[in-house]
C-alpha positions as protocol buffer text, in pm:
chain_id: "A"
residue {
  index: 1
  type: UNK
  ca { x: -7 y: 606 z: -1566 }
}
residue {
  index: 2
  type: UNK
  ca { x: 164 y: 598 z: -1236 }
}
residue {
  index: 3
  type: UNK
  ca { x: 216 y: 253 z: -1095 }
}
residue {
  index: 4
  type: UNK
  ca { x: 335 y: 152 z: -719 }
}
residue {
  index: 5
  type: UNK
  ca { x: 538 y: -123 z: -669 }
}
residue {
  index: 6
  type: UNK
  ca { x: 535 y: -234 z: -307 }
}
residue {
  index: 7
  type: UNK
  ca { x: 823 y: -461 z: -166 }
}
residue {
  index: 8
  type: UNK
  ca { x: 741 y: -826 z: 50 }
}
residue {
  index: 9
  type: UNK
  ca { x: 1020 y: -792 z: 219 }
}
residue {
  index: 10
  type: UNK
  ca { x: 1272 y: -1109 z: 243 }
}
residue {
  index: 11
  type: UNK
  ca { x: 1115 y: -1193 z: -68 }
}
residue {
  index: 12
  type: UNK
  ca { x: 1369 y: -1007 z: -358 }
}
residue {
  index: 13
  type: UNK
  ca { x: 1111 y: -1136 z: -605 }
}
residue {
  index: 14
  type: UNK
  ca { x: 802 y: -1002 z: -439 }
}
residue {
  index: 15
  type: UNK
  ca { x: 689 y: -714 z: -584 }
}
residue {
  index: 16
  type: UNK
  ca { x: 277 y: -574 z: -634 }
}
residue {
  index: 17
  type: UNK
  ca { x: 207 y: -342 z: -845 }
}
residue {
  index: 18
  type: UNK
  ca { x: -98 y: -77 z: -781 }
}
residue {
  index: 19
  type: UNK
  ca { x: -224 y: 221 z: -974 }
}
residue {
  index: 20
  type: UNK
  ca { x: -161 y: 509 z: -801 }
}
residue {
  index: 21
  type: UNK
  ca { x: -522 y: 571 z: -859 }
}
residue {
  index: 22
  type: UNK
  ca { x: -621 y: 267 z: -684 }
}
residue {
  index: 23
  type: UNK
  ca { x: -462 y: 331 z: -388 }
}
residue {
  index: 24
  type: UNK
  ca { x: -533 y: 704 z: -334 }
}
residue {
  index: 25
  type: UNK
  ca { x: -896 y: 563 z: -290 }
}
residue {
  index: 26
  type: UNK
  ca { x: -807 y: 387 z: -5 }
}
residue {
  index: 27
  type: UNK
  ca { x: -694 y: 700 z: 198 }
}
residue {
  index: 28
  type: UNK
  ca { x: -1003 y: 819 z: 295 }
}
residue {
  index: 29
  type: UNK
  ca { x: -1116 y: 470 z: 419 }
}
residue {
  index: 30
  type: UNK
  ca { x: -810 y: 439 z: 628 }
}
residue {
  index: 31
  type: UNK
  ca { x: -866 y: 746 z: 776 }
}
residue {
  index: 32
  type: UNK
  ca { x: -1181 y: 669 z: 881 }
}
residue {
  index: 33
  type: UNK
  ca { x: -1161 y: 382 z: 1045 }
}
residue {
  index: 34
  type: UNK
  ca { x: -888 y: 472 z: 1260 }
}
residue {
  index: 35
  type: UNK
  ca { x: -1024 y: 643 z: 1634 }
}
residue {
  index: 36
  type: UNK
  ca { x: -873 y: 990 z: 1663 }
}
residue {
  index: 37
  type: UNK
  ca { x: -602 y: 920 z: 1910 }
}
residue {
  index: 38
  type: UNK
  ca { x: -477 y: 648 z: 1690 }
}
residue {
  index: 39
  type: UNK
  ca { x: -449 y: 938 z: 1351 }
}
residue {
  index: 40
  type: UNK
  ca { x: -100 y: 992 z: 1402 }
}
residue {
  index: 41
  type: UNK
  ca { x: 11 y: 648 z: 1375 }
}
residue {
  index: 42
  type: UNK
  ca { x: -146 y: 608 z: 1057 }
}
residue {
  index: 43
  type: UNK
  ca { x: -27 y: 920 z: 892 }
}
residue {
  index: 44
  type: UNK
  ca { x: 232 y: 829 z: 702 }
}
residue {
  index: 45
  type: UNK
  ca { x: 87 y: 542 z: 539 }
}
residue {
  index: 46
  type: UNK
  ca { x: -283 y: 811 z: 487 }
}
residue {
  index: 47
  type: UNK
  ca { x: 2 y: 1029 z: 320 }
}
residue {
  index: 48
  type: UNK
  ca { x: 173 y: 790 z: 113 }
}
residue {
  index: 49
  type: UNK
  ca { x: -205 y: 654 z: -24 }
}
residue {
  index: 50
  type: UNK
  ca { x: -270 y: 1043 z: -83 }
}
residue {
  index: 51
  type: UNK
  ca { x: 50 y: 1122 z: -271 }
}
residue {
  index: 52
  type: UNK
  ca { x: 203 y: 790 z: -393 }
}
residue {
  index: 53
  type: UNK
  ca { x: 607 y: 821 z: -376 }
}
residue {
  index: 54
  type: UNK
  ca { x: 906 y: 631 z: -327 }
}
residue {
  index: 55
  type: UNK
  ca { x: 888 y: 515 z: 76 }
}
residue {
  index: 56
  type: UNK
  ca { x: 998 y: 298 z: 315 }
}
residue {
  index: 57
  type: UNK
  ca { x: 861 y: 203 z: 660 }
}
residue {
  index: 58
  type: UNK
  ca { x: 1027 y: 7 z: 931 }
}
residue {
  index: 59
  type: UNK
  ca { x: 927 y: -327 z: 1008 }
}
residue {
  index: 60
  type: UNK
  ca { x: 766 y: -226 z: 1358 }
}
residue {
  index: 61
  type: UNK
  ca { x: 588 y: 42 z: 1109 }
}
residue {
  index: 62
  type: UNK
  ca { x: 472 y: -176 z: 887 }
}
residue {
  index: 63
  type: UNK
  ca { x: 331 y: -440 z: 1150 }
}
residue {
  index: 64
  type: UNK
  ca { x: 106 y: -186 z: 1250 }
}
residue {
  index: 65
  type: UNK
  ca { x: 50 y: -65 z: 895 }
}
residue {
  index: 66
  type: UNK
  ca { x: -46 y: -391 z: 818 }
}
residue {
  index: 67
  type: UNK
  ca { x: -317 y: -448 z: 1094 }
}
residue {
  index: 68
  type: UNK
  ca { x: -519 y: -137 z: 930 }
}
residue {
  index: 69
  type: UNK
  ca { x: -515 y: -218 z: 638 }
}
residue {
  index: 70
  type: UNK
  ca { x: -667 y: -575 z: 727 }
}
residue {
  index: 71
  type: UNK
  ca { x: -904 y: -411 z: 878 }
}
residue {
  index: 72
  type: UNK
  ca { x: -962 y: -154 z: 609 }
}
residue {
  index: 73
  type: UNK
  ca { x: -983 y: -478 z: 334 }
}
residue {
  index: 74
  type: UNK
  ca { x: -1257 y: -622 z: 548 }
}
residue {
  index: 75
  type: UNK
  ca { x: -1485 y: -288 z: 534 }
}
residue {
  index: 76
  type: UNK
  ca { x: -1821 y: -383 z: 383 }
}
residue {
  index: 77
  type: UNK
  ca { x: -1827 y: -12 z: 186 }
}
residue {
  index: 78
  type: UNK
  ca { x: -1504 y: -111 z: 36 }
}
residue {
  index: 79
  type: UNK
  ca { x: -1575 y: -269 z: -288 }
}
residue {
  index: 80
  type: UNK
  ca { x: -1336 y: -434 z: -574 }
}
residue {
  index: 81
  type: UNK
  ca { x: -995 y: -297 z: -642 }
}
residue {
  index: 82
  type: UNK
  ca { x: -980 y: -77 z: -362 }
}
residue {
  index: 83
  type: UNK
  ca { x: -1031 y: -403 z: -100 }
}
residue {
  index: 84
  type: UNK
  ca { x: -787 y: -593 z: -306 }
}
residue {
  index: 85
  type: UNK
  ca { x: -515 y: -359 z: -369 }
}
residue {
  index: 86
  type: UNK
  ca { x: -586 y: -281 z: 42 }
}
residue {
  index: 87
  type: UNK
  ca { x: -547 y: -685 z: 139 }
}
residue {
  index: 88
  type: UNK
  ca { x: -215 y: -697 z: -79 }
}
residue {
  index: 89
  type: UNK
  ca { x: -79 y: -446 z: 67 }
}
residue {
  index: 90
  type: UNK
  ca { x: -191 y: -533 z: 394 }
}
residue {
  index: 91
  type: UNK
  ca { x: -36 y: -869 z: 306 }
}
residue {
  index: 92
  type: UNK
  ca { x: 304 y: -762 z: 184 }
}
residue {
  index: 93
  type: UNK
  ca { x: 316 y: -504 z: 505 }
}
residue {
  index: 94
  type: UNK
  ca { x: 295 y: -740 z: 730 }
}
residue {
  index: 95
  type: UNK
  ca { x: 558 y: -1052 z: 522 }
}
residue {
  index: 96
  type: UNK
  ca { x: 811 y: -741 z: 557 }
}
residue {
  index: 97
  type: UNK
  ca { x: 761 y: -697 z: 937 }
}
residue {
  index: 98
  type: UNK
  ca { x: 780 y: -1063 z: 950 }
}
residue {
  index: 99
  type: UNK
  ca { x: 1133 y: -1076 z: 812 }
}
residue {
  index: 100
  type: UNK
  ca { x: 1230 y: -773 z: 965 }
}
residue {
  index: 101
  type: UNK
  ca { x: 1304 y: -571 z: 661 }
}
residue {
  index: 102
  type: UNK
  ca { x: 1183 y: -192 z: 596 }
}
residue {
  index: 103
  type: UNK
  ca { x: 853 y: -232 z: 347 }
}
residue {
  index: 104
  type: UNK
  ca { x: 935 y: -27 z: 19 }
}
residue {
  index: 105
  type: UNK
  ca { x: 753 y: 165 z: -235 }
}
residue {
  index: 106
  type: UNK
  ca { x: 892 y: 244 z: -534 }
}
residue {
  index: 107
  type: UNK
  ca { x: 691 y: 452 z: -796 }
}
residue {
  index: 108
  type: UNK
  ca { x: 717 y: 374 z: -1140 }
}
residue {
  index: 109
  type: UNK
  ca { x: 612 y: 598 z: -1430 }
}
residue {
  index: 110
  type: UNK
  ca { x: 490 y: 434 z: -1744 }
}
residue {
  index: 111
  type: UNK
  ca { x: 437 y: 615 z: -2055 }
}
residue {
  index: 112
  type: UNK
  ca { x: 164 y: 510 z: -2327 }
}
residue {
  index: 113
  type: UNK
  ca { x: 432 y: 380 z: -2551 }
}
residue {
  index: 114
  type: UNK
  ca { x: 546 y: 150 z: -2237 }
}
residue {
  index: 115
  type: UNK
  ca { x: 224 y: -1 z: -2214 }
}
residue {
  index: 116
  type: UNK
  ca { x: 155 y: -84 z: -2582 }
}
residue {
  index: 117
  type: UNK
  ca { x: 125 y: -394 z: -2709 }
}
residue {
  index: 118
  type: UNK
  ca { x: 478 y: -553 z: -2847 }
}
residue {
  index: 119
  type: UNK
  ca { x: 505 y: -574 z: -3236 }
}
């Protein structure tokens, strides 16, 4: 399983975690609720929902980031762990602009042996 973990900025402690899963379900909702002339501002977060990877955007990046996703998390088509995982990150976008710090990704691999119950 693939996990994201997805920085809140100032906050060293702050991490979410997302399936990778999760979030490349967003994508397409992102997408389309952005008008056309607005597409290229939103590309590189469309991309890193598509293929989840290790990233960083700006804090001016990440203000804006932040906006569509809120706006994404409120879509009434949106339902359960895709509008979640879209607030949080919404939410953690927008504490990282807020500090000015760069919002980070990090992937994280787990095997099945990772996720098995300790002895």
């Amino acid at each position: 399983m693939t996990i994201v973990a997805v920085s809140h900025g100032a906050d060293f402690f702050g991490l979410d975690h997302h399936p990778s899963t999760v979030l490349v379900q967003l994508a397409p909702y992102v997408t389309n609720s952005t008008p056309y002339s607005q597409q290229a501002d939103i590309a590189p977060l469309v991309t890193a929902l598509e293929t989840p990877a290790d990233q960083e955007f700006p804090p001016e990046q990440a203000a804006q980031l932040a906006e569509q996703l809120h706006k994404v998390s409120r879509d009434r088509h949106l339902k359960g762990k895709p509008a979640a995982a879209a607030r949080a990150l919404a939410d953690a976008a927008a504490r990282a602009a807020a500090d000015h710090d760069p919002w980070h990704w990090t992937l994280i691999t787990q095997t099945s042996h990772d996720t098995a119950p300790a002895a």
